[in-house]
DONUMI-956061 format. One record per residue (C-alpha): y, x, z; residue number from 1; residue in three letters. Coordinates in nm, 2 decimals, decimal comma. Example, Ala and Ser with C-alpha at 12.3 -4.5 7.8 and 13.67 -1.06 7.14 Angstrom:
- north / east / up / num / residu
- -0,45 / 1,23 / 0,78 / 1 / ala
- -0,11 / 1,37 / 0,71 / 2 / ser
END
This chain:
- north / east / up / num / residu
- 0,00 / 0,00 / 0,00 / 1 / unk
- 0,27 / 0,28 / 0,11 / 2 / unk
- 0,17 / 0,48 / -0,25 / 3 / unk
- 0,37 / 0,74 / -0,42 / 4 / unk
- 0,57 / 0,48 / -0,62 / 5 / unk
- 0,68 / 0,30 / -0,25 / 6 / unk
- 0,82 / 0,65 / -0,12 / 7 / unk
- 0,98 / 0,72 / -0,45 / 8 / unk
- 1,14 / 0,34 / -0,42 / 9 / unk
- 1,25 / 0,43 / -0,06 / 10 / unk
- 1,39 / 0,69 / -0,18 / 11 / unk
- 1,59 / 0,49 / -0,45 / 12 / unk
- 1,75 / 0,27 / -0,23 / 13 / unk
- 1,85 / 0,54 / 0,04 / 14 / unk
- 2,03 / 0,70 / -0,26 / 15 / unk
- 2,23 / 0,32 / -0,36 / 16 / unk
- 2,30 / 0,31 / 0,02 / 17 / unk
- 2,45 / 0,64 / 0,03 / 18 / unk
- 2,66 / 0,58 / -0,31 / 19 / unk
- 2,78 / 0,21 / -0,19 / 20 / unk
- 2,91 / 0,37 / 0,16 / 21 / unk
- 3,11 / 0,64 / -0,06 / 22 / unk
- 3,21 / 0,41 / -0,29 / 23 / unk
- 3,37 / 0,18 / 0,01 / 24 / unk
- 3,53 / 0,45 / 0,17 / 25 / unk
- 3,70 / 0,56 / -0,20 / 26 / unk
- 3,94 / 0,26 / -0,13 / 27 / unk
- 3,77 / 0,04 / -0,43 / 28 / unk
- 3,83 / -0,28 / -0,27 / 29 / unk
- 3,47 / -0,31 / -0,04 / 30 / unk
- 3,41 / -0,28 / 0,33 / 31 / unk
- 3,47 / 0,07 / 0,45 / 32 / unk
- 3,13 / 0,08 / 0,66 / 33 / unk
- 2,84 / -0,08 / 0,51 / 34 / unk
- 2,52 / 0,05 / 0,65 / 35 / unk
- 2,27 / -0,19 / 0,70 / 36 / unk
- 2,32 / -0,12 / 1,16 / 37 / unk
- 2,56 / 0,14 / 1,13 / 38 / unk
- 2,83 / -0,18 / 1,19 / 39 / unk
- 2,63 / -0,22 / 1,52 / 40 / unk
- 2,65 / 0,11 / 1,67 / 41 / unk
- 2,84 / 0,09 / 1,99 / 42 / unk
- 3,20 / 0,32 / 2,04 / 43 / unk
- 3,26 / 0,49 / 2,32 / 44 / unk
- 3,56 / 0,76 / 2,44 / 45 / unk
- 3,44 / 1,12 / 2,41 / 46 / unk
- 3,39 / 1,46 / 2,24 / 47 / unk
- 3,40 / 1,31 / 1,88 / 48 / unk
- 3,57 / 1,38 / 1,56 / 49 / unk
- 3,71 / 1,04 / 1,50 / 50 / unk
- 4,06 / 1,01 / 1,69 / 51 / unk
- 4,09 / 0,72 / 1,96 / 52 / unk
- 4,45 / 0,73 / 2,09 / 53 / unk
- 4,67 / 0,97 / 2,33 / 54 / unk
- 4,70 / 0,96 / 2,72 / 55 / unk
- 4,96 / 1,08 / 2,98 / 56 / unk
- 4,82 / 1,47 / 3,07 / 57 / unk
- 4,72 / 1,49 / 3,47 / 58 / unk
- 4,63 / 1,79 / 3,65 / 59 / unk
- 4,31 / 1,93 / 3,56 / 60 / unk
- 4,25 / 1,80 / 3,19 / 61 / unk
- 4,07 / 2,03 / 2,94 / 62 / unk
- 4,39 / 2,19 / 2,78 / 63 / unk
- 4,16 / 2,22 / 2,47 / 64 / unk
- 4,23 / 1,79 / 2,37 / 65 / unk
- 4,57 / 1,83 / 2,50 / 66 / unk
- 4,84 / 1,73 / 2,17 / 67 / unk
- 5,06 / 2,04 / 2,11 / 68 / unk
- 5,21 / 1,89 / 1,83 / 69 / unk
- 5,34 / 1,60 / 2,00 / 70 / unk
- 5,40 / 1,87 / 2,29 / 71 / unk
- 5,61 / 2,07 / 2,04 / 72 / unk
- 5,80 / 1,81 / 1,91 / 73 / unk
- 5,91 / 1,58 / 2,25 / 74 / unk
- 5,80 / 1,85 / 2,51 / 75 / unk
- 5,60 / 1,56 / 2,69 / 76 / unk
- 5,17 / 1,67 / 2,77 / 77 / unk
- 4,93 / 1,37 / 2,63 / 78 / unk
- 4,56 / 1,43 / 2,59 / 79 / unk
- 4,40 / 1,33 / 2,27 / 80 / unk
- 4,11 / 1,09 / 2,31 / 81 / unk
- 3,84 / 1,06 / 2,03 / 82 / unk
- 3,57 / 0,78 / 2,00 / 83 / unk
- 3,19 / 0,87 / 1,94 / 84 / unk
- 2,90 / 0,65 / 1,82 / 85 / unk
- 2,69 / 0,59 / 2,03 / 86 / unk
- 2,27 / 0,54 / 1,88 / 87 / unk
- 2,10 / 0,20 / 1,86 / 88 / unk
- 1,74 / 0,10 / 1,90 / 89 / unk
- 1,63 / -0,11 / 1,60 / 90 / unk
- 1,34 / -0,31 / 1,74 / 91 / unk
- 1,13 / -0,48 / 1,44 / 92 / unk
- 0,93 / -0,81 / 1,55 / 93 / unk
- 0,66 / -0,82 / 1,30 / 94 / unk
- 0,45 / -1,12 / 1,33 / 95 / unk
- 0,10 / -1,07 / 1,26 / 96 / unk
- -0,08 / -1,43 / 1,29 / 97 / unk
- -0,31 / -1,52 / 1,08 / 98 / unk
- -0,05 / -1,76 / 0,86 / 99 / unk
- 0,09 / -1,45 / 0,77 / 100 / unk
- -0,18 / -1,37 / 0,59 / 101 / unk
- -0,09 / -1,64 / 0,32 / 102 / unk
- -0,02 / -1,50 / -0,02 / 103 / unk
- -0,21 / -1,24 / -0,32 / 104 / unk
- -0,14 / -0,88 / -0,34 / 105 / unk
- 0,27 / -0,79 / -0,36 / 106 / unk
- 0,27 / -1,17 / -0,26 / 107 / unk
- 0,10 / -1,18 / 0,05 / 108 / unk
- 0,32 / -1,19 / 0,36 / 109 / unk
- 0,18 / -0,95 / 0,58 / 110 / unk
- 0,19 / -0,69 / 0,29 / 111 / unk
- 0,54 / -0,82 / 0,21 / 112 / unk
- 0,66 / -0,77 / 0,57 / 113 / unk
- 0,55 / -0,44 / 0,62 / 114 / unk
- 0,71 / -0,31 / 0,33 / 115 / unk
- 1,02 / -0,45 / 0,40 / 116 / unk
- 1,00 / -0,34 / 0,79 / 117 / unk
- 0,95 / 0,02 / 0,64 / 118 / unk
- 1,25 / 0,00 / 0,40 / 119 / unk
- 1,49 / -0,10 / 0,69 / 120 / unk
- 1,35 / 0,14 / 0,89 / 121 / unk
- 1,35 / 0,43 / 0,67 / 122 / unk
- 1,72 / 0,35 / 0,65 / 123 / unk
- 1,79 / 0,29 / 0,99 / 124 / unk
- 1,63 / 0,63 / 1,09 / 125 / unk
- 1,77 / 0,81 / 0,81 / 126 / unk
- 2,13 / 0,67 / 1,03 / 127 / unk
- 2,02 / 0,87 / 1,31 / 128 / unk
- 1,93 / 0,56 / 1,50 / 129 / unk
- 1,61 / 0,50 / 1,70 / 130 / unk
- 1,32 / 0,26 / 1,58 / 131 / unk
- 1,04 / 0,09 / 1,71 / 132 / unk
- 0,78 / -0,22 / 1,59 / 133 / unk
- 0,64 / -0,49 / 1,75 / 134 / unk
- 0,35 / -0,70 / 1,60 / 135 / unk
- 0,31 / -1,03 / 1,77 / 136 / unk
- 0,17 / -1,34 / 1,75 / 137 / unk
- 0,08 / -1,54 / 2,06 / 138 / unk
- 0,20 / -1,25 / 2,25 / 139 / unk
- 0,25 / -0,89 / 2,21 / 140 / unk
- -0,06 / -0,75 / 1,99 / 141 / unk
- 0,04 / -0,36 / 1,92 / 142 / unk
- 0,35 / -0,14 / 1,97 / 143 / unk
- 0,57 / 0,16 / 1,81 / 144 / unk
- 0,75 / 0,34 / 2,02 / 145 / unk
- 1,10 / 0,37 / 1,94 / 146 / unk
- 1,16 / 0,71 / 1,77 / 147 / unk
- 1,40 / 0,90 / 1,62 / 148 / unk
- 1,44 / 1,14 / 1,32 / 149 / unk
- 1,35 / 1,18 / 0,96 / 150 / unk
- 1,05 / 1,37 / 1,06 / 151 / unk
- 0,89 / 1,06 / 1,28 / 152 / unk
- 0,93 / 0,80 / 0,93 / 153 / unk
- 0,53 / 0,92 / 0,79 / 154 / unk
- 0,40 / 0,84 / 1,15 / 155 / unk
- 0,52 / 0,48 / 1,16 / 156 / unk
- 0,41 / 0,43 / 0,79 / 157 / unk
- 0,11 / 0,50 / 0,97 / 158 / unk
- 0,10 / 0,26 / 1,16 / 159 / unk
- 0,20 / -0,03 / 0,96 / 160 / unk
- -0,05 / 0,04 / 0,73 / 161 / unk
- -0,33 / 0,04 / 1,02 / 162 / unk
- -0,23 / -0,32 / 1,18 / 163 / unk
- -0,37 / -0,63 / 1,03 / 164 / unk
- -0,29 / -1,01 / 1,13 / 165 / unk
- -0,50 / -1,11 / 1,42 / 166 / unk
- -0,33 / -1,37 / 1,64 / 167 / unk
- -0,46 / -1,74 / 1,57 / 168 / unk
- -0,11 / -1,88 / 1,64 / 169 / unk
- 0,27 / -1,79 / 1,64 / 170 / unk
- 0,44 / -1,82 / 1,96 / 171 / unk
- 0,76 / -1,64 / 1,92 / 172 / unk
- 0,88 / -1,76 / 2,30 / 173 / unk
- 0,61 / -1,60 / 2,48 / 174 / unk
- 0,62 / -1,29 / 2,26 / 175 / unk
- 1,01 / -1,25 / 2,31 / 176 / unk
- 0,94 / -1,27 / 2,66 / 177 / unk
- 0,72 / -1,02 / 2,66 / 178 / unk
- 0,91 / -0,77 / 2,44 / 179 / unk
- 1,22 / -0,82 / 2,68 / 180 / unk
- 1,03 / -0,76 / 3,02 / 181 / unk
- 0,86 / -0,40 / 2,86 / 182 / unk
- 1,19 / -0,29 / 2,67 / 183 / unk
- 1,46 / -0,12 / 2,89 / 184 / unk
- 1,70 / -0,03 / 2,62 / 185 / unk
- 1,86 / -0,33 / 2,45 / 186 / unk
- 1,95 / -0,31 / 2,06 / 187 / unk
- 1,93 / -0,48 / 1,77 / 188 / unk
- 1,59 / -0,71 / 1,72 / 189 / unk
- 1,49 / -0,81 / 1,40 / 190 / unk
- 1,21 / -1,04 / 1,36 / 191 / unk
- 1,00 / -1,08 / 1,05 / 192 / unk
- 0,79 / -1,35 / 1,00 / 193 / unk
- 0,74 / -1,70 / 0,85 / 194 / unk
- 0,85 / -1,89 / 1,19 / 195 / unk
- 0,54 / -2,15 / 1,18 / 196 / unk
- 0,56 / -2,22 / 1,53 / 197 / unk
- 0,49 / -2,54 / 1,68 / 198 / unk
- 0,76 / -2,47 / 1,97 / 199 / unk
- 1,04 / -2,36 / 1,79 / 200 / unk
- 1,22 / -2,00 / 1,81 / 201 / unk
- 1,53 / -2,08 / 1,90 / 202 / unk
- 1,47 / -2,08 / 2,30 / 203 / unk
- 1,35 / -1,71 / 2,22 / 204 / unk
- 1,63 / -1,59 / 2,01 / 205 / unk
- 1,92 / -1,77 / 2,23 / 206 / unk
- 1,69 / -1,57 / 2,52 / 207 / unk
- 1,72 / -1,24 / 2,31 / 208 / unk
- 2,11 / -1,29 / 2,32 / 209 / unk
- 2,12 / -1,35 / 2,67 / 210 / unk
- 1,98 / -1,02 / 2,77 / 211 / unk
- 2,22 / -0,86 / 2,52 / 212 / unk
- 2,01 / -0,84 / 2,24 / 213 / unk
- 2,16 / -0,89 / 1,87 / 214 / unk
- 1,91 / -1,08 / 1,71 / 215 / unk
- 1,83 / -1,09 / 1,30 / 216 / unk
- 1,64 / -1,36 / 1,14 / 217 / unk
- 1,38 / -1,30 / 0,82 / 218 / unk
- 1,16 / -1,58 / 0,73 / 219 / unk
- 0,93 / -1,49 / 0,45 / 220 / unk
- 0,72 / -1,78 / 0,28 / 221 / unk
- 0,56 / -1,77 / -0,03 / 222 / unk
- 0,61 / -1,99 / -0,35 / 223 / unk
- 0,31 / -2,21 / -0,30 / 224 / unk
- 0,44 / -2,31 / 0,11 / 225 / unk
- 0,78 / -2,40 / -0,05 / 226 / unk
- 0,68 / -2,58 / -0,36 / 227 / unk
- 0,29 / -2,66 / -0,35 / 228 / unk
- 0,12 / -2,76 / -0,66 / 229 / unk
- -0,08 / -3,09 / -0,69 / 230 / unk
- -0,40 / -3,10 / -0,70 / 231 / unk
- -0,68 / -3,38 / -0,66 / 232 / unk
- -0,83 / -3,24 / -0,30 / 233 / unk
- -0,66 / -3,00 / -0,05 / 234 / unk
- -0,87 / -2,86 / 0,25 / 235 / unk
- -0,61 / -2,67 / 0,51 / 236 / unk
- -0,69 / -2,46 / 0,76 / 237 / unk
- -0,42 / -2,54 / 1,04 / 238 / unk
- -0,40 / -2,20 / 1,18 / 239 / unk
- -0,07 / -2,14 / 1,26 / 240 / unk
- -0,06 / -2,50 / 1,49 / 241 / unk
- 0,19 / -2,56 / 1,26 / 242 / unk
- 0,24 / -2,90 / 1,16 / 243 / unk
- 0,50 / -3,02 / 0,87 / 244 / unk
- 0,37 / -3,35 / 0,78 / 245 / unk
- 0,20 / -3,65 / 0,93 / 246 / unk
- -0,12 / -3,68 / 0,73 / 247 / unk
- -0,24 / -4,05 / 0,83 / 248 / unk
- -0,66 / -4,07 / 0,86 / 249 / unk
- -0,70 / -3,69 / 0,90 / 250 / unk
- -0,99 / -3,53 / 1,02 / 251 / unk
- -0,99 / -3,27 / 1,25 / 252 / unk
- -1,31 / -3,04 / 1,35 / 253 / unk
- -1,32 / -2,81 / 1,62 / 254 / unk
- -1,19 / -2,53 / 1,40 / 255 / unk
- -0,89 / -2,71 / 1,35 / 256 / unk
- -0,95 / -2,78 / 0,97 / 257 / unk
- -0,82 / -3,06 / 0,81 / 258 / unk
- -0,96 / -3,27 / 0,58 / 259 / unk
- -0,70 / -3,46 / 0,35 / 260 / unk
- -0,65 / -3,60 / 0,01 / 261 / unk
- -0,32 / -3,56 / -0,15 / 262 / unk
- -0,10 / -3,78 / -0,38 / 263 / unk
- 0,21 / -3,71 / -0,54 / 264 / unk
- 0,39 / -3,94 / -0,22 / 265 / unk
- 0,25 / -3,69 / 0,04 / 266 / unk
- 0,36 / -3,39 / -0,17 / 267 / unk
- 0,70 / -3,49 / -0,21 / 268 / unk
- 0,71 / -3,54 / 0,14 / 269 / unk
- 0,56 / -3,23 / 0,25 / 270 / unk
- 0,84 / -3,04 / 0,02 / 271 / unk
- 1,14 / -3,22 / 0,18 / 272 / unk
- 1,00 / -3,14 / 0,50 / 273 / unk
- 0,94 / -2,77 / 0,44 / 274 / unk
- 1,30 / -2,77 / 0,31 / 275 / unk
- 1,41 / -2,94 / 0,63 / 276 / unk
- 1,22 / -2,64 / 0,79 / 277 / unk
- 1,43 / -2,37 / 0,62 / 278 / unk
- 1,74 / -2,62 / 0,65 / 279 / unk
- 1,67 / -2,60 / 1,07 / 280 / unk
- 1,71 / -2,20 / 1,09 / 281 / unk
- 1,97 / -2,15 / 0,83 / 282 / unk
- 2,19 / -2,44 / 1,05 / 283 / unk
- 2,05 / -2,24 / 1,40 / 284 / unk
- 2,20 / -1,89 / 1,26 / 285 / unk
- 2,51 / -2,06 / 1,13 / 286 / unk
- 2,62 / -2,19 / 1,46 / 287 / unk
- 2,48 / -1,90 / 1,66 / 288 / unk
- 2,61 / -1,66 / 1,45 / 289 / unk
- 2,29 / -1,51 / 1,41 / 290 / unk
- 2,25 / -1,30 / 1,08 / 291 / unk
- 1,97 / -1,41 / 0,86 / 292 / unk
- 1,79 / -1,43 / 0,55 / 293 / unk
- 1,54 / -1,69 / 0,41 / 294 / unk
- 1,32 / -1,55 / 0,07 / 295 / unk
- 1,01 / -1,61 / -0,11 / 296 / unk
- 0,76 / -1,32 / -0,15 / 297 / unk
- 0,82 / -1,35 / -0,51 / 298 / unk
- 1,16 / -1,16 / -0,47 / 299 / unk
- 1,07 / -0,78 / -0,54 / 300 / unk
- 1,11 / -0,64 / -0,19 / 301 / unk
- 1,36 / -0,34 / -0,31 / 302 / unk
- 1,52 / -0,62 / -0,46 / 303 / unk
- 1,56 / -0,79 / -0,16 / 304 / unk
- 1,69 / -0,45 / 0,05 / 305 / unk
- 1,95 / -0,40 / -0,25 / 306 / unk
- 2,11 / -0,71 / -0,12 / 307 / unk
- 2,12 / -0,61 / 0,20 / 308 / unk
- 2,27 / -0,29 / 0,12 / 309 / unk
- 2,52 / -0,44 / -0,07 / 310 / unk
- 2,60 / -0,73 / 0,16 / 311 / unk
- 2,64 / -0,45 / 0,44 / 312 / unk
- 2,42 / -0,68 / 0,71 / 313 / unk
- 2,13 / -0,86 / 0,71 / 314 / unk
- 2,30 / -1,23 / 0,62 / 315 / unk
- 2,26 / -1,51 / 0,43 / 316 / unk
- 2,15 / -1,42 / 0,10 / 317 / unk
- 2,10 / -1,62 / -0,28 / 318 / unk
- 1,78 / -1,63 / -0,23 / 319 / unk
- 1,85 / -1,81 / 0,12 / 320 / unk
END
């Protein structure tokens, strides 16, 4: 999955993200900053190189940040101040239920989520800021440590590559709760993942703000969730616990299979409900002013990454 053609595309779109910053800063009408978290990074007073402001000189100051130009010119002793960026940790929520599983080669979730996780990340390490991963599902199933460096980028590759959906259901709630008891260093969290969850993410994502989080949404789904084909019999395996429709007369073994004949009335209905579904989380991140991005796995990932880049964030997107 991570082949010589993936590297050589990472590679690709660190080079556009480099050119698109120096093209902003050239004064060409875009945002000045427009790494994907760079925007995030905190600012503190310090040692830096970018100038803050001056203060009034008090006994005992480093006469190294002391003005001598201003000194020169109106005999009065200021200290320059200079702001420094401080690192983030990037935390990446990978869902790895079985729903993710959904989807044929390039199309399939799971394979579409980890490439996309290891775009961002390669980015976001290349900006000197710290990463980790978290696959979930009904709770916490494996972890990355957060690392940082160039050098640490083939080790999480490894990683990714090694995990597989396992979970039987998505509960984002119980998995947030668990990430924010065993993380100690807030930052930015990014979770990845189709959202088929009976109870809802938004509890967990208001809870990720609270503890001074910055969350970002992804939903992936692929074509055939958003706009199914009909066909004369359908036999669903409920495994996310996931319910869109009501199917009157189902019936439901103990492996939580579903037996159901469909019609074009019960497709129709199913569509406008999974476009309610995406309708729910674009209107939650709007008025939480939560960053997001709804696409099909049809979208070439690097594709999808481009827009980022050239959005500066992770936001709403046209292929929201």
């Amino acid at each position: 999955m991570f082949n010589f053609e993936f590297l050589k595309t990472l590679e690709y779109l660190l080079l556009v993200s480099r050119r698109t910053i120096r093209r902003g800063s050239a004064g060409d009408g875009m945002a000045g900053d427009v790494k994907l978290f760079s925007s995030r990074k905190k600012q503190h007073l310090g040692n830096g190189t970018e100038f803050a402001d001056h203060r009034v000189y008090v006994p005992g100051d480093d006469l190294r940040h002391l003005d001598w130009n201003l000194f020169a010119r109106l005999e009065e002793r200021f200290i320059k101040r200079f702001e420094v960026d401080e690192d983030i940790n990037i935390y990446f929520l990978l869902d790895c239920s079985r729903s993710m599983q959904a989807g044929t080669g390039n199309q399939n979730k799971y394979n579409y989520a980890r490439r996309l996780v290891a775009s961002l990340a390669y980015i976001a390490l290349h900006d000197l800021n710290r990463v980790g991963v978290v696959c979930f599902a009904d709770g916490i199933c494996e972890t990355f440590a957060p690392v940082r460096g160039n050098g640490k980028f083939l080790n999480l590759l490894k990683f990714l590559e090694q995990t597989e959906p396992s979970g039987n259901v998505t509960d984002i709630r119980l998995s947030v709760d668990e990430f924010i008891r065993r993380t100690k260093r807030v930052g930015v969290a990014v979770i990845v993942s189709d959202f088929f969850d009976r109870g809802g993410f938004q509890f967990a994502v208001d809870k990720l703000r609270y503890n001074k989080f910055e969350p970002l949404i992804i939903q992936l789904h692929t074509d055939f969730e958003s706009d199914p084909q009909l066909e004369p019999a359908l036999r669903s395996l409920m495994r996310t616990n996931f319910t869109l429709i009501s199917i009157e007369n189902e019936s439901v073994t103990d492996n939580n299979e579903i037996n159901v004949t469909i019609n074009e009335s019960i497709l129709n209905q199913y569509k406008e409900c999974f476009a309610d579904f995406l309708c729910s989380i674009r209107k939650y991140c709007i008025g939480r002013g939560v960053d997001y991005m709804i696409a099909g796995t049809s979208v070439p990932f690097d594709e999808l990454v481009l827009q980022m880049i050239r959005n500066g964030t992770i936001t709403k997107t046209k292929y929201s």
